[in-house]
N, C-alpha and C positions, 0 to 999 in steps of 0.2 A: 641230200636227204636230211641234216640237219640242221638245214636251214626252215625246212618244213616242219619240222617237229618242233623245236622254236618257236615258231610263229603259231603254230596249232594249241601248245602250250601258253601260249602270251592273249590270245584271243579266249582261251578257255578261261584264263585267270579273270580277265576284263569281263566277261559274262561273267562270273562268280561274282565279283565282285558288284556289278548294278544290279544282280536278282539279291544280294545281299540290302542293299543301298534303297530297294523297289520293297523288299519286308520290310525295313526298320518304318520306311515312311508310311507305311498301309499301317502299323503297328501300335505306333504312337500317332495319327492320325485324333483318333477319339479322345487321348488323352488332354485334358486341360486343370488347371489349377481351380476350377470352381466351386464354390461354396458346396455343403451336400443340401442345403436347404433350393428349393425352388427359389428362381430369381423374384421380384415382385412383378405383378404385371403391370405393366405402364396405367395403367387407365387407373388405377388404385390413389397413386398420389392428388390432393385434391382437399376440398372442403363438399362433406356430406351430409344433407340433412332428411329429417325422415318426421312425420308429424305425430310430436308428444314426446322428443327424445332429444337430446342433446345432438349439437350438430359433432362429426368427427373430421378433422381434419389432421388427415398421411402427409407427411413430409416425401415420402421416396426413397428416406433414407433408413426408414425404422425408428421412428419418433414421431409424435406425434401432440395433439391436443382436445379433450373431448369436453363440450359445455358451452356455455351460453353467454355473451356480453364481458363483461368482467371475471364470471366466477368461471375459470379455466381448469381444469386437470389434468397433467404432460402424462402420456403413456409412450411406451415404447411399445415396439410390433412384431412379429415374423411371420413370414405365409412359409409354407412346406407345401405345398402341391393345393389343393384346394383348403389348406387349414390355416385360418388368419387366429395368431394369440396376440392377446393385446393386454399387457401388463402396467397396470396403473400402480404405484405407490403412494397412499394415502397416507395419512393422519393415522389410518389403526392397522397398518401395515402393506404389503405387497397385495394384488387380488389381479389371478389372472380369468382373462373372460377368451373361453376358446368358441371361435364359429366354423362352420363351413361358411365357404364364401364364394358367392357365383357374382362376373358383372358381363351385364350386356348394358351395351351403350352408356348412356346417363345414370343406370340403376345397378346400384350395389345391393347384392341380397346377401342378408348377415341373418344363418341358422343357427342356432344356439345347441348346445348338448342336449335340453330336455327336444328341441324339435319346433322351435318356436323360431317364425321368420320374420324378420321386419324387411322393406325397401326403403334404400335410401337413394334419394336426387341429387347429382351433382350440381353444386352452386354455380 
């Protein structure tokens, strides 16, 4: 008889223990180290131009460059879910320019705060 209680005991433990081992892993499952900002969307890095506007060209990495032939301006970037900020530091200080920003295929649509939208074509 105590070689059954034993074993009935030892088989209980070993269940306890994988529905232990079966939570942790469902638990931390979702858990990852990611940024809280939105990733960027792939289609974003690139040279973008749009007619009467400086072309924009993303790095991918959040850097960037906005302008025409020689005369260049480096801005830095962040997307958060549909919100692209693009921080330029000029000559008379910081100026950030925030959009919505939608892209389907070749075309980046960049909405401004007042409601104003430009398309831009990927080069």
């Amino acid at each position: 008889m105590h070689k059954k209680t034993s074993a009935g005991r030892m088989l209980l433990l070993i269940s306890a223990i994988l529905a232990l081992v079966f939570l942790l892993f469902v638990s931390l499952n979702g858990c990852t180290d990611a940024p809280d900002s939105t990733p960027e969307p792939d289609g974003l890095k690139g040279v973008w131009a749009a007619p009467g506007m400086n072309d924009h060209e993303f790095d991918g990495k959040g850097g960037g460059s906005m302008g025409h032939g020689s005369h260049n301006h480096s801005f830095t970037y962040t997307v958060d879910g549909d919100t692209l900020t693009i921080t330029v530091d000029g000559h008379g200080g910081e100026t950030k320019y925030v959009y919505t920003f939608a892209l389907s295929g070749n075309t980046l649509t960049l909405t401004d705060t007042a409601g104003k939208s430009t398309a831009f074509t990927k080069k």
